[in-house]
C-alpha positions in Angstrom: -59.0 8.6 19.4 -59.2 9.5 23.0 -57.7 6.7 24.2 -55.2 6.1 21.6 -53.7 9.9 23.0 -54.0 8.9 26.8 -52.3 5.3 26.0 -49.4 6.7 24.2 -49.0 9.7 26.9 -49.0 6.4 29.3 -46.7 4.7 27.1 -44.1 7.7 27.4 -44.2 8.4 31.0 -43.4 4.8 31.3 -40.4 5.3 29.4 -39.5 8.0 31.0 -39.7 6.4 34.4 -37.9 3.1 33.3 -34.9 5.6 31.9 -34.9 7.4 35.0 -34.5 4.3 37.7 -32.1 2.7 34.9 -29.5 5.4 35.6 -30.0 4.6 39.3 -29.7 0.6 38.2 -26.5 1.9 36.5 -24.7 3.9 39.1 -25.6 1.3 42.1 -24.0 -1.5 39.8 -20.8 0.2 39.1 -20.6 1.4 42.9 -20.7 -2.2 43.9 -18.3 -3.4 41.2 -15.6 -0.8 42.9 -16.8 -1.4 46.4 -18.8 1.6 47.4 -21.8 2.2 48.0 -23.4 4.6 45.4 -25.9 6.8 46.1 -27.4 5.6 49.3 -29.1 9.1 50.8 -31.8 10.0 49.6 -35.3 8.0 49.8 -34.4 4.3 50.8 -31.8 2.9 49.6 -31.3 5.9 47.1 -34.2 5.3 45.3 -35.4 8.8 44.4 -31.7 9.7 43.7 -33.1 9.7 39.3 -35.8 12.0 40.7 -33.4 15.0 42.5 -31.1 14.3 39.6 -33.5 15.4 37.0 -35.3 18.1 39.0 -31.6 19.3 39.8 -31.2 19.3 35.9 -34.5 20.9 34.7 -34.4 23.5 37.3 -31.0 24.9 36.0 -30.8 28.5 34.6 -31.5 28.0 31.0 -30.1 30.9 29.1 -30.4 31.7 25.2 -27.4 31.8 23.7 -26.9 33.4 20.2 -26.6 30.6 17.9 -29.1 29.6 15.6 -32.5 27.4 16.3 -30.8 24.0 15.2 -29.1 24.6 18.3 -32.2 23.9 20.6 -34.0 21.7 18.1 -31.1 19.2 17.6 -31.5 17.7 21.6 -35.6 17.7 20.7 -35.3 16.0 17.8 -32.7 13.2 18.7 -35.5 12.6 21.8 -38.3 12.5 19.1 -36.4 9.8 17.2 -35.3 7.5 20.1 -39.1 7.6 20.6 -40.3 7.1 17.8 -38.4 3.6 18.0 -40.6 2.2 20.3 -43.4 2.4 17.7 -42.0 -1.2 16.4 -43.5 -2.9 19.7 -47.0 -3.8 20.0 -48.2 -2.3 23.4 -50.9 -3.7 25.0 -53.5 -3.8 22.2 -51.6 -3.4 19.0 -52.6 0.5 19.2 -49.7 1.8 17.0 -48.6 -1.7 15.4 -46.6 -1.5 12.3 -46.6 -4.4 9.8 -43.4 -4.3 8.0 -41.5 -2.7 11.5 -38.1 -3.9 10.3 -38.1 -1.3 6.9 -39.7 1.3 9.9 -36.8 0.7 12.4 -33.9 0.7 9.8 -35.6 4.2 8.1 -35.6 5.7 11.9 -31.6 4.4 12.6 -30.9 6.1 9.7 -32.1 9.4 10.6 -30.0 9.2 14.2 -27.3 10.5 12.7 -28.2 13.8 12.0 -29.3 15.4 15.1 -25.7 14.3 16.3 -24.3 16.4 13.4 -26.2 19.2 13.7 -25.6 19.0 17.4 -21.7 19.1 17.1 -22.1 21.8 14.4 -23.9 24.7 16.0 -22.0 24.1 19.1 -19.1 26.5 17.7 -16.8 24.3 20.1 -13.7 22.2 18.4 -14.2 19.5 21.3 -18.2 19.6 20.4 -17.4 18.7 16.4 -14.6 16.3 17.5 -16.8 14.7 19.5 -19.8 14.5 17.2 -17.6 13.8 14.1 -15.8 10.4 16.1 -20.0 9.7 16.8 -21.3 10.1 13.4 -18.5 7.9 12.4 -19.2 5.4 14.6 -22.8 5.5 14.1 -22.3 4.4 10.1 -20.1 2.0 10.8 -22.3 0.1 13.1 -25.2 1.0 10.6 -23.4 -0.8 7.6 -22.7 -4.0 10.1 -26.4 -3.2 11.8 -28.1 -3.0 8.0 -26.5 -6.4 6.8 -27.4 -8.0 9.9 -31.2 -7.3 9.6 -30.6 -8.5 6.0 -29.6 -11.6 7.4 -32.3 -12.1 10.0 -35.4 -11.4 7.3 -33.8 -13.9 5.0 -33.7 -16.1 7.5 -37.8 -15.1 8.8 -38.6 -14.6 4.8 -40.5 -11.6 6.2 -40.7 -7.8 7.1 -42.6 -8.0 10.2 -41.2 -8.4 13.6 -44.3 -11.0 14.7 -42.4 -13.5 12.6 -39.2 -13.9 14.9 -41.3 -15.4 17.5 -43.3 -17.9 14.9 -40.1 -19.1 13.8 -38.4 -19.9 17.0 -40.8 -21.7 18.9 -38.2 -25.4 19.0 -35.0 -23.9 18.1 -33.6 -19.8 19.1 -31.5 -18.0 16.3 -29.1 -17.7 19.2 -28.1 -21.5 18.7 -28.4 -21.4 14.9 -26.6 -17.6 14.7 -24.4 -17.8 17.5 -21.8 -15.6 16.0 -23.6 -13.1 14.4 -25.3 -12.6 18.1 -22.0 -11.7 19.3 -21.0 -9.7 16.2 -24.9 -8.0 17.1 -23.5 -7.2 20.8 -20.4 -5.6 19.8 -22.6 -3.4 17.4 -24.7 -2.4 19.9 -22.4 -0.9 22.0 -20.4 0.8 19.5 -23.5 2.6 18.0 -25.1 3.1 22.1 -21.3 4.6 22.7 -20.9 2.4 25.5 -16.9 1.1 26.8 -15.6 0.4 25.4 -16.8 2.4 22.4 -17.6 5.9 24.7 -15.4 7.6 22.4 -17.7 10.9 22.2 -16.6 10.9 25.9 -12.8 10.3 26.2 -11.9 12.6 29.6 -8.2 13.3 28.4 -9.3 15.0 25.1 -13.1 15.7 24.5 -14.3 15.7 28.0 -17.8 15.1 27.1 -18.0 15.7 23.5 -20.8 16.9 21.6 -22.7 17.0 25.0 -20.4 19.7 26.1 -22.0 22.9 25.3 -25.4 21.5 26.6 -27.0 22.1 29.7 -30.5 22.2 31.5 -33.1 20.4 30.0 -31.4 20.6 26.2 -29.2 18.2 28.1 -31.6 16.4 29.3 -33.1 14.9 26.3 -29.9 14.0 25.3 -29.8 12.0 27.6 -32.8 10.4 27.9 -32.6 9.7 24.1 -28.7 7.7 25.0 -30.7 5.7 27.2 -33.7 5.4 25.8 -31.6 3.6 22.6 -29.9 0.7 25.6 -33.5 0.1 26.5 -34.8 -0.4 23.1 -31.9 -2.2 21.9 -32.0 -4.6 24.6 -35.2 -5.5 23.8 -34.8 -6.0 20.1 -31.7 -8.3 21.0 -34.1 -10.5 23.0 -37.2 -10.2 19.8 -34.1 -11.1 17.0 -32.3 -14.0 18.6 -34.9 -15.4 21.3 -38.4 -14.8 19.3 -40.0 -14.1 23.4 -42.3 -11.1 22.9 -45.2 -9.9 25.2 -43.3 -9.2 28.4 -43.2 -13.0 29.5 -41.3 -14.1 32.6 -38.5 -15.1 30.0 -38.4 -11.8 28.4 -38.0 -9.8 31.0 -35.1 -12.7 32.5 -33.3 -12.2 29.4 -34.2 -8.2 28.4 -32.5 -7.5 31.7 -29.7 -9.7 31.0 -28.9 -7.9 28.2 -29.2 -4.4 30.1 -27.1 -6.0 32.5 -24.2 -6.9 30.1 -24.2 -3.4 28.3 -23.9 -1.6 32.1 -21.2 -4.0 33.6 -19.0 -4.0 30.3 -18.5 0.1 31.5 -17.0 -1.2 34.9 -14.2 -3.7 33.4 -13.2 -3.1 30.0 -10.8 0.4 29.4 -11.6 2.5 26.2 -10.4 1.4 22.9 -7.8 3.4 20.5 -10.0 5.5 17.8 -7.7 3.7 14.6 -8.4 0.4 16.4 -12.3 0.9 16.3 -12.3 2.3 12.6 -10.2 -1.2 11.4 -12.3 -3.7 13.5 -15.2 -2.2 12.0 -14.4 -1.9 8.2 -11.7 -5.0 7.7 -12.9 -7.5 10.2 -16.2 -7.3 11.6 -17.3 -6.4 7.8 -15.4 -9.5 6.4 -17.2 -11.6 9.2 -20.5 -10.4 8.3 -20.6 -10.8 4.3 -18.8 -14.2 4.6 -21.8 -14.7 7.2 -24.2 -13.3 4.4 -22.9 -16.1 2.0 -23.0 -18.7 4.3 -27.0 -18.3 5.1 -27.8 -17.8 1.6 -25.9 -21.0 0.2 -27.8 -22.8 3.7 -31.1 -21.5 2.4 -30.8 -22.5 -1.2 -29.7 -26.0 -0.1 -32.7 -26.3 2.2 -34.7 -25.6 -0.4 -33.2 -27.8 -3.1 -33.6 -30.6 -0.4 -36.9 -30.3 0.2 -38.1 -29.6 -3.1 
């Protein structure tokens, strides 16, 4: 029991770390997509830049306001949840492995929506509701896409359990076979991560931060750390679904960071999409796409099996 406590306390200070130089990763990318040099001063290169920024953050005056408790729980909880994603991946020995993860991980998606509510609700702000009401709607819209597209993926592994999507791609990667549900996947994730073009929560002319706005010290903290926290993870369950590499292999890693890649550079080219515009792609086009896509795999599956039976 020991050292189930001590490996998971391991576990998160990884996390923690990995979110922390990520931001860095971030910020030099962008600086060199618009030929500057980002932050450059302080340690080598600017390497413990995530370090002053979060002691700058935690060491802020932290006041109590009069609003309710919800108010400082919201930020905790929206970091408990974001953790409690990373439950799905066996870490080194399987201490915490759960054997149908992909009923776990669509129960904990689920429940990301309300910290964001009560968030924007106890704020008392109109920009802190806008901006939490434009994220909640986002966030179902990707989790009615999201929901059908796991549907998809366990018919296709006949199976609950995450182990299976690297058993069943050892010749041939669902990326080849599900080619455009992987880029139907993409633009999913970074509508539900709020990511550009998606950053909605976030538009500068109208909301200026959203639901972050009436957030400071360490409540804003978490909230971030839980934002990033979700790139990370989803990364990684982009490279499980549609490579099957697990276990931190050479070709993981090549391919998690790819993905980490795509999700930061995207913010550097694309410019934010119209709010209507969003709402339509998701609910009469990418929706149409993904049942038609639904009907497809099922017809290919009962035909494979009246073949070979």
């Amino acid at each position: 029991m020991k050292e189930l406590i001590l490996s998971y306390i391991f576990f998160i200070l990884l996390i923690l770390i990995s979110v922390a130089f990520l931001t860095l990763f971030e910020r030099k990318m962008l600086s060199y997509m618009q030929l500057r040099k980002g932050p450059n001063k302080l340690g080598f290169k600017g390497l413990l830049q995530p370090i002053s920024d979060a002691l700058k953050l935690l060491m802020k005056e932290f006041f109590f306001l009069n609003f309710s408790n919800i108010y400082f729980f919201s930020p905790m909880i929206m970091f408990f949840l974001s953790l409690m994603l990373w439950f799905i991946y066996p870490w080194i020995n399987q201490f915490y492995y759960i054997n149908n993860s992909m009923i776990y991980l669509m129960l904990i998606l689920s429940l990301m929506v309300y910290p964001i509510l009560l968030i924007g609700w106890v704020s008392f702000c109109n920009y802190s509701i806008l901006g939490s009401l434009r994220a909640i709607s986002q966030m179902i819209s990707f989790e009615v896409l999201l929901f059908l597209m796991f549907f998809m993926m366990m018919m296709m592994i006949e199976s609950y359990n995450m182990y299976k999507f690297n058993d069943l791609q050892m010749n041939i990667k669902f990326l080849i076979l599900l080619y455009p549900l992987y880029l139907i996947f993409l633009i999913s994730l970074l509508i539900d991560l709020n990511r550009v073009p998606f950053d909605l929560i976030e538009g500068e002319s109208e909301l200026v931060s959203g639901f972050n706005i009436e957030y400071f010290s360490s409540m804003f903290v978490l909230i971030f750390l839980s934002e990033y926290m979700n790139i990370m993870f989803m990364s990684m369950l982009l490279t499980i679904m549609f490579y099957g590499l697990m276990n931190w292999s050479i070709c993981f890693i090549f391919i998690y960071m790819s993905h980490m890649i795509f999700l930061i550079m995207i913010r550097g080219v694309l410019p934010r999409i119209r709010y209507d515009k969003l709402m339509k792609m998701c609910w009469t086009e990418l929706l149409v796409l993904i049942l038609m896509y639904l009907f497809f795999i099922y017809l290919f599956k009962e035909m494979i099996l009246i073949i070979f039976n």
